[in-house]
DOMARFI-919587 format. One record per residue (C-alpha): residue number from 1; residue in one letter; x, y, z. Coordinates in Angstrom, 1 decimal. Last residue first. Layout:
BEGIN
[NUM,A,[X,Y,Z]]
...
***
This chain:
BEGIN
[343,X,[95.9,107.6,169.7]]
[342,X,[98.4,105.5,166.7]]
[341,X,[101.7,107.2,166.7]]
[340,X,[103.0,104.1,165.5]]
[339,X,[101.4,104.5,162.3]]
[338,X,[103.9,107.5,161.5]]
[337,X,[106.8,105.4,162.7]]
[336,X,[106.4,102.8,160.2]]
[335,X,[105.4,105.4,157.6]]
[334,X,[109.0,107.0,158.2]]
[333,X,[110.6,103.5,158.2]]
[332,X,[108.9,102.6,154.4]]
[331,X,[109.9,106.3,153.2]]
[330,X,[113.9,105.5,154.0]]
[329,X,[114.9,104.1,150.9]]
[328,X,[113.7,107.3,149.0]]
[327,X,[115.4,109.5,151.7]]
[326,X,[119.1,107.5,150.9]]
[325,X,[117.7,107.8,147.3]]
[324,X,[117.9,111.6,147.4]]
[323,X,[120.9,112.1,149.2]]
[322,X,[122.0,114.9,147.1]]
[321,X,[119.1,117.6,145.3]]
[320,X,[118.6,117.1,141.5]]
[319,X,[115.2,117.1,141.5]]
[318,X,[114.6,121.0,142.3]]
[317,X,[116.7,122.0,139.2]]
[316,X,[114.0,119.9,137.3]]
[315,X,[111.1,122.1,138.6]]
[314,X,[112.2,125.6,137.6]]
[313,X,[113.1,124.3,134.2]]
[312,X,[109.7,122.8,133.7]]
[311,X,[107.9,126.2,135.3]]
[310,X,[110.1,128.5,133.0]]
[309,X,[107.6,131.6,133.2]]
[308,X,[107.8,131.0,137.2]]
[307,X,[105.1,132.1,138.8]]
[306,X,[104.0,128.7,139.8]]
[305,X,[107.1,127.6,140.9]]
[304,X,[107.0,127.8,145.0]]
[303,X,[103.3,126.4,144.7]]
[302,X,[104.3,123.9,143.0]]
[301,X,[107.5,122.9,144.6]]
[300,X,[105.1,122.9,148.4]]
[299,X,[102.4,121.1,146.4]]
[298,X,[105.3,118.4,145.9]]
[297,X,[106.4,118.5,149.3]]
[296,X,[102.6,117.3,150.2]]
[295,X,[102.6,114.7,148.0]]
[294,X,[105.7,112.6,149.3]]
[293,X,[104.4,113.3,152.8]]
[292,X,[101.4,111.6,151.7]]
[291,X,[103.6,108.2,150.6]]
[290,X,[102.8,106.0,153.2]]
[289,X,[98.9,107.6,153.6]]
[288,X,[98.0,106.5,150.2]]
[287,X,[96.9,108.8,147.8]]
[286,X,[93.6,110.1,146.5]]
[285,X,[92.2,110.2,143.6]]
[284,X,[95.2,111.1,142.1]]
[283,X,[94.6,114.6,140.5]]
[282,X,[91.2,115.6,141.6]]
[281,X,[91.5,114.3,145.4]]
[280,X,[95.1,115.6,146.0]]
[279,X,[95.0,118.6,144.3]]
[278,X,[91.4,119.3,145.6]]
[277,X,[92.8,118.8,149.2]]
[276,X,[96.1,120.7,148.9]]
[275,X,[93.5,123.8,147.3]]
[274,X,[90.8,123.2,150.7]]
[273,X,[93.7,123.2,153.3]]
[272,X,[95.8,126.0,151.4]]
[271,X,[92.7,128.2,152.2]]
[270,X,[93.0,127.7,155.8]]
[269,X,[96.5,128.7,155.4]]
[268,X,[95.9,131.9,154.0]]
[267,X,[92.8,132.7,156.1]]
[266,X,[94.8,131.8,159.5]]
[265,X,[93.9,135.7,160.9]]
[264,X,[95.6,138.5,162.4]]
[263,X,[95.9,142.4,160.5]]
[262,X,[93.2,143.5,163.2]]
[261,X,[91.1,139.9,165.0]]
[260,X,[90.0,138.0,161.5]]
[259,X,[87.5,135.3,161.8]]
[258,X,[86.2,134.3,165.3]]
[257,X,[83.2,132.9,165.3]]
[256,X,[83.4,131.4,168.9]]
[255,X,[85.0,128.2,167.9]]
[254,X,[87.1,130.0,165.0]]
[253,X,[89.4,131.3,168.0]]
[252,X,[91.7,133.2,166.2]]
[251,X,[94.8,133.3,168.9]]
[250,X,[97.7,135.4,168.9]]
[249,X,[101.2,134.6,169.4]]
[248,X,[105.1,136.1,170.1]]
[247,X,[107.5,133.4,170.1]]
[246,X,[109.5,132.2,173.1]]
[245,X,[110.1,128.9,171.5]]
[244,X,[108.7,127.7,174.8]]
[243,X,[105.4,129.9,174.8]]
[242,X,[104.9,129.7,171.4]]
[241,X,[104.8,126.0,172.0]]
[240,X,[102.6,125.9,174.5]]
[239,X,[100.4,128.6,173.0]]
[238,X,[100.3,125.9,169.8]]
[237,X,[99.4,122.6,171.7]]
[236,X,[96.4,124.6,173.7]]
[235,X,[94.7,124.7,170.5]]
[234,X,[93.2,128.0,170.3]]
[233,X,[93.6,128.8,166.3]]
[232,X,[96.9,129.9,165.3]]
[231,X,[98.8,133.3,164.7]]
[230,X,[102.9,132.8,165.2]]
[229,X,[105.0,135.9,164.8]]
[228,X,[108.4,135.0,163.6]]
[227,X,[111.1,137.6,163.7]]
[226,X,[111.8,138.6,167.6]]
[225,X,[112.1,134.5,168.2]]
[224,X,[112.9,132.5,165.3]]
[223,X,[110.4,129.8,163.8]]
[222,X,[112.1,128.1,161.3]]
[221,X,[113.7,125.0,163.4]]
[220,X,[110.4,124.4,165.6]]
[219,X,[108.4,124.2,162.0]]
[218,X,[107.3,120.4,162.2]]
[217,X,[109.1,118.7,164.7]]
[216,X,[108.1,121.5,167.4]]
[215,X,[104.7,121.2,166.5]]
[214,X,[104.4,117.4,166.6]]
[213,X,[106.3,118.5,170.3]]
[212,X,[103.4,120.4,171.0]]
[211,X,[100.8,117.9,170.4]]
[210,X,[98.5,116.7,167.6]]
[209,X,[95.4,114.6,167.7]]
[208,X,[95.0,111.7,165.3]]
[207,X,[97.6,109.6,163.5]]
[206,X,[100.9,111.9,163.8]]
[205,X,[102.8,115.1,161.9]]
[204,X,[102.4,114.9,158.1]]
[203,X,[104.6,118.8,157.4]]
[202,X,[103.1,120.8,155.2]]
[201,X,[105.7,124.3,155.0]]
[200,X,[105.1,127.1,153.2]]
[199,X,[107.6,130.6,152.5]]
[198,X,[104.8,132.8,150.6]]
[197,X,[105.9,136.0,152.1]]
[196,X,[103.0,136.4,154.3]]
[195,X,[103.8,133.0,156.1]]
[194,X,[102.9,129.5,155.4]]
[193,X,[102.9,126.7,158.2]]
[192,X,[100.0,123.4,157.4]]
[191,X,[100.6,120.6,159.9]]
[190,X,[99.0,117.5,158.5]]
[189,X,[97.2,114.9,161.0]]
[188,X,[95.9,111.8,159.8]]
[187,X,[92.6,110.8,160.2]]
[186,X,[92.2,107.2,161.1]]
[185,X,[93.9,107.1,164.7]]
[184,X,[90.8,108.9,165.6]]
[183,X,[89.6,113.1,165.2]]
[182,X,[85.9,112.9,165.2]]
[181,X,[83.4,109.7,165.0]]
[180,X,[84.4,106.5,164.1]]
[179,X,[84.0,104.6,161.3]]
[178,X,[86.0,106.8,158.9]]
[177,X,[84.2,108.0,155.4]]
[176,X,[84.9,106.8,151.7]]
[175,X,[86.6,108.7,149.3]]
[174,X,[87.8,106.0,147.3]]
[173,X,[85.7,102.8,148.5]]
[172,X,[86.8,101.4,151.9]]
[171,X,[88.8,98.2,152.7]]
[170,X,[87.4,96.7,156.0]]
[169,X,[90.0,96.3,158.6]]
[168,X,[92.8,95.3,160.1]]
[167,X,[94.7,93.7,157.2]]
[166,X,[94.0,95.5,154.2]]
[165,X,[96.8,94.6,151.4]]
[164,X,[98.4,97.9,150.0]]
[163,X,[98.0,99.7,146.8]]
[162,X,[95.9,102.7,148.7]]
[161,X,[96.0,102.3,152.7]]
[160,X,[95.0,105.2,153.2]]
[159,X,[93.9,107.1,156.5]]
[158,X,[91.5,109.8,156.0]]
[157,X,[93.8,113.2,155.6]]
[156,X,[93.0,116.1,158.5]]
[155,X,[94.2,119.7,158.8]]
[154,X,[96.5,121.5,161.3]]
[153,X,[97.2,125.5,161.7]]
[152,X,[100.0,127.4,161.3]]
[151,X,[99.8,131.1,160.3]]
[150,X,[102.8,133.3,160.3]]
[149,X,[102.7,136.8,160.5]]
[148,X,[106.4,138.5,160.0]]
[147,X,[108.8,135.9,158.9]]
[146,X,[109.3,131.8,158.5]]
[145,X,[112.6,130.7,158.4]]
[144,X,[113.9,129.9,154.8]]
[143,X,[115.6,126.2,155.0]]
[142,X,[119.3,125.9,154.7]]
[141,X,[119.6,123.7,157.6]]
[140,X,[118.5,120.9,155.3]]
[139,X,[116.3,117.9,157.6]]
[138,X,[113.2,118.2,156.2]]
[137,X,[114.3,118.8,152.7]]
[136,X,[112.4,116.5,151.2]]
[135,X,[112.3,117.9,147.5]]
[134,X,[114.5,115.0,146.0]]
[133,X,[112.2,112.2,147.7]]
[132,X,[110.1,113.4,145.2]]
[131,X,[112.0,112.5,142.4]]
[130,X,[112.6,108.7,144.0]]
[129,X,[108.8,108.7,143.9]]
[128,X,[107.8,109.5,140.5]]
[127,X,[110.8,107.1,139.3]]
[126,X,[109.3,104.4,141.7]]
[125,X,[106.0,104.4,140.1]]
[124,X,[107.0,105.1,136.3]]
[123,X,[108.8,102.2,137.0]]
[122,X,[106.1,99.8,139.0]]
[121,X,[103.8,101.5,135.7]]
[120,X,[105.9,99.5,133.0]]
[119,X,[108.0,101.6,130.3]]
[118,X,[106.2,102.7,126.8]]
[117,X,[106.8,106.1,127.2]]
[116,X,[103.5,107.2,126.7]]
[115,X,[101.8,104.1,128.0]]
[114,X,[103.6,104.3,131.0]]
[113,X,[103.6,108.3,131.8]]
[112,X,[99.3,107.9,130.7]]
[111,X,[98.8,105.0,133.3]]
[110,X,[101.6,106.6,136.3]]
[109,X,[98.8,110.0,135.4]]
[108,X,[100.2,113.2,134.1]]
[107,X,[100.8,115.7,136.3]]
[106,X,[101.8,118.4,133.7]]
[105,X,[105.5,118.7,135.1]]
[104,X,[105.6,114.5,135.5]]
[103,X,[105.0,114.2,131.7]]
[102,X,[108.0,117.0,131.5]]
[101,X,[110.3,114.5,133.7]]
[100,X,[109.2,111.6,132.2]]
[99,X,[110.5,113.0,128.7]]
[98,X,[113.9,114.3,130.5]]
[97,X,[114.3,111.2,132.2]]
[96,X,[114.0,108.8,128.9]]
[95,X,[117.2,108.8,127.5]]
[94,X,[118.5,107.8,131.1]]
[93,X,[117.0,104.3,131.1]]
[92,X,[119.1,102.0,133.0]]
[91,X,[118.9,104.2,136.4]]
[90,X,[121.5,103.7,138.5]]
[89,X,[121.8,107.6,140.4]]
[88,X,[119.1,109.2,138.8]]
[87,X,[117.6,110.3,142.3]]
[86,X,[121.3,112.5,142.6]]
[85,X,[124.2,111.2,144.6]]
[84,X,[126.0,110.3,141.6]]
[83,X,[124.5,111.9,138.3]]
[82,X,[127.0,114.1,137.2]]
[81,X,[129.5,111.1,137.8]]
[80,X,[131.8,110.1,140.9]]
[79,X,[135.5,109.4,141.1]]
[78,X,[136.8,109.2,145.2]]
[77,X,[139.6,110.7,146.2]]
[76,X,[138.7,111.8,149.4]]
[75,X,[139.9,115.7,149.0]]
[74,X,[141.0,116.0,145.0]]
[73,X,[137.4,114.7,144.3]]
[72,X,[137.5,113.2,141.0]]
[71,X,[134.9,113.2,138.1]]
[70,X,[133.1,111.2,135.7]]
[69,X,[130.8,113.0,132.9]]
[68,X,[128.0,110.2,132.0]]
[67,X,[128.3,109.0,128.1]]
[66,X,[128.8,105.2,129.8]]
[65,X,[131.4,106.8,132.5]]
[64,X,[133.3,109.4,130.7]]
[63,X,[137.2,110.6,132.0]]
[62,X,[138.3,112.3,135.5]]
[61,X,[137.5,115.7,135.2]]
[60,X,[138.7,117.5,138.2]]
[59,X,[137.3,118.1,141.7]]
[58,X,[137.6,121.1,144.8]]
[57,X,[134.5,121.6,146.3]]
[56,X,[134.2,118.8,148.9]]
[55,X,[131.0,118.0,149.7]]
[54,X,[132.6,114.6,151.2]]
[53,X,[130.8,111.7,149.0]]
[52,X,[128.6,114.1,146.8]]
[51,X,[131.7,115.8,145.9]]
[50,X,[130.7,119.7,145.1]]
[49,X,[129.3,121.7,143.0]]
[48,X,[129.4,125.4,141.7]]
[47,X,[132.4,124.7,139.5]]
[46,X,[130.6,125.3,135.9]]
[45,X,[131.1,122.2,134.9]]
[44,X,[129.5,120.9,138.5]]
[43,X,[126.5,122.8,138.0]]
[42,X,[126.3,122.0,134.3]]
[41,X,[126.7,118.6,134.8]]
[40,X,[124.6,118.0,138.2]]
[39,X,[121.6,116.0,135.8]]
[38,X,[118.4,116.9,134.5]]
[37,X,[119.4,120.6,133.8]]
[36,X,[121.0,119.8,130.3]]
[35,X,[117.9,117.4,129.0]]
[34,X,[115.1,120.0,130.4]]
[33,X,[117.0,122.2,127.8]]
[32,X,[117.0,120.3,125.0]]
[31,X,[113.5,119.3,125.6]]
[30,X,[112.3,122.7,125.7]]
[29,X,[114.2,123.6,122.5]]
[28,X,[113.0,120.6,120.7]]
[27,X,[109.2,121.5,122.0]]
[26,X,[110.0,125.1,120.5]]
[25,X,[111.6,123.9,117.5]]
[24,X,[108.3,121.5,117.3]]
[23,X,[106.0,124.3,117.7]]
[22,X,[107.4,126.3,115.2]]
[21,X,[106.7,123.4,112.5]]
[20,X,[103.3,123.4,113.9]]
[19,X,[102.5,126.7,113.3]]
[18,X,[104.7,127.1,110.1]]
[17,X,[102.3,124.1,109.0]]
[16,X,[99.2,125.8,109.6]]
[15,X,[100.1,128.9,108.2]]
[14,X,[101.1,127.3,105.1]]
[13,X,[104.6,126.7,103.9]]
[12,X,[106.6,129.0,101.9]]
[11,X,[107.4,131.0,104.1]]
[10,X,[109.5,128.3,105.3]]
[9,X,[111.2,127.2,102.1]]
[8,X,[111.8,131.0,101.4]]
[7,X,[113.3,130.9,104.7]]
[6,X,[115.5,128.4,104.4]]
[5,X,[116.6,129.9,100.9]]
[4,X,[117.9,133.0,102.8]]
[3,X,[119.8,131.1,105.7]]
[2,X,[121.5,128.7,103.5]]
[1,X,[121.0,125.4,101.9]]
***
């Protein structure tokens, strides 16, 4: 059949059937795409990679692995696929990470991904958390700094235990209220850092009060002296740490119905509070504490996408970050030392 007689077939159809039929080349399309950017191929193709084993950036084709592209680094000698390195890294079903991936894009629930895709919820649970592990980048010395105004301030998450055995105290209901009055080792601090250009940083810092070295974990990296200024509330923890990073600060002291003092507030990231909240609330009903820091970098992706007309594509090239699983394997030791910061 050629072209022309294609589309007498088409206009043929009805409306309603060109719709849909449209709508499947489009979903095709989509799929095709999200299908290409889920793995390093065409960055490492297109000799823009490196060896996941040395970083080197000089490799060669070295043959097919089960469909999977192997190459060779010509530095350490070692072979390694597109996928190598990479959250994908061993997984049995690869025909289906382009279709999870584009559930995971609509925040789809673990009970709608595995009933969808027909695989069990323990895989639909580690898969959604070996991808997040992919946007940790904590520890990257590539990270924006923060410019111009910068507004930190800290928020509280109720401890969670959520899919875990109960041990040391009562379970509570979803959404269910502490015991004890104020800030306790059962709220869990949640350093919030976003500056006029949009760069945003939520960093889980401690159980219960924070200090200036939580600070200094959090953002001490990205805040540069002569380019950062800092604007907080009056916690003492942040004027000590402006004071030792040298950064230039000014206090909003909500306490004494303070709001906005000139061009200086914490507005922005007082609002980021109440939308990370919602998301988190609304969307899972609630998470457990282990994996919030898993959450929060995924607001951060979201928020850094949003604009984007090709949101799926935008979010796939974040997943296929190095290191990934060595981060995944390490979220039980981070939560370990989270709890041990116990006040």
């Amino acid at each position: 059949m050629n072209i022309d007689n294609l589309k007498e077939e088409i206009l043929s159809l009805s409306t309603l059937d060109r719709d849909n039929l449209l709508k499947d080349i489009t979903d095709s399309l989509e799929h095709n795409q999200l299908v290409e950017r889920a793995s390093r191929r065409h960055i490492l193709d297109n000799k823009m990679g490196g060896c996941p084993h040395c970083l080197h950036e000089k490799y060669v084709r070295f043959g097919v692995d089960k469909g999977s592209q192997r190459y060779k680094c010509k530095s350490c000698n070692r072979s390694f696929t597109e996928y190598t390195g990479t959250w994908m890294a061993g997984l049995q079903r690869k025909d289906m990470i382009s279709s999870y991936l584009s559930l995971m894009v609509q925040e789809k629930s673990l009970d709608k991904i595995s009933s969808e895709l027909g695989i069990n919820k323990k895989t639909a649970f580690d898969w959604r958390h070996k991808i997040l592990a992919s946007f940790d980048t904590k520890n990257d010395d590539d990270q924006d700094n923060f410019t111009g105004i910068t507004e930190s301030d800290e928020t509280f998450f109720l401890r969670s235990e959520k899919g875990m055995e109960v041990k040391d105290r009562e379970s509570r209901k979803r959404g269910g209220k502490s015991k004890k009055r104020g800030i306790s080792k059962d709220q869990v601090a949640v350093i919030v850092t976003q500056d006029r250009k949009s760069t945003l940083d939520l960093s889980v810092a401690k159980l219960g009060r924070i200090g200036k070295v939580d600070i200094e974990n959090a953002i001490g990296k990205r805040v540069i002296k002569d380019i950062t200024i800092l604007c907080s509330d009056a916690h003492h923890s942040y004027k000590g740490f402006a004071k030792d990073s040298e950064t230039e600060f000014h206090i909003v002291n909500a306490s004494k119905g303070e709001r906005v003092k000139g061009k200086y507030h914490i507005q922005h990231v007082n609002s980021t509070h109440n939308r990370v909240k919602k998301w988190i609330e609304n969307t899972f009903w609630g998470v457990s504490t282990k994996y919030l820091q898993q959450y929060m970098n995924w607001y951060r992706i979201k928020e850094n996408i949003k604009s984007r007309s090709d949101r799926a594509n935008a979010f796939v090239e974040e997943t296929i970050a190095l290191g990934t699983l060595k981060r995944y394997n390490q979220i039980e030791s981070r939560y370990e030392n989270l709890i041990s910061t116990q006040t």
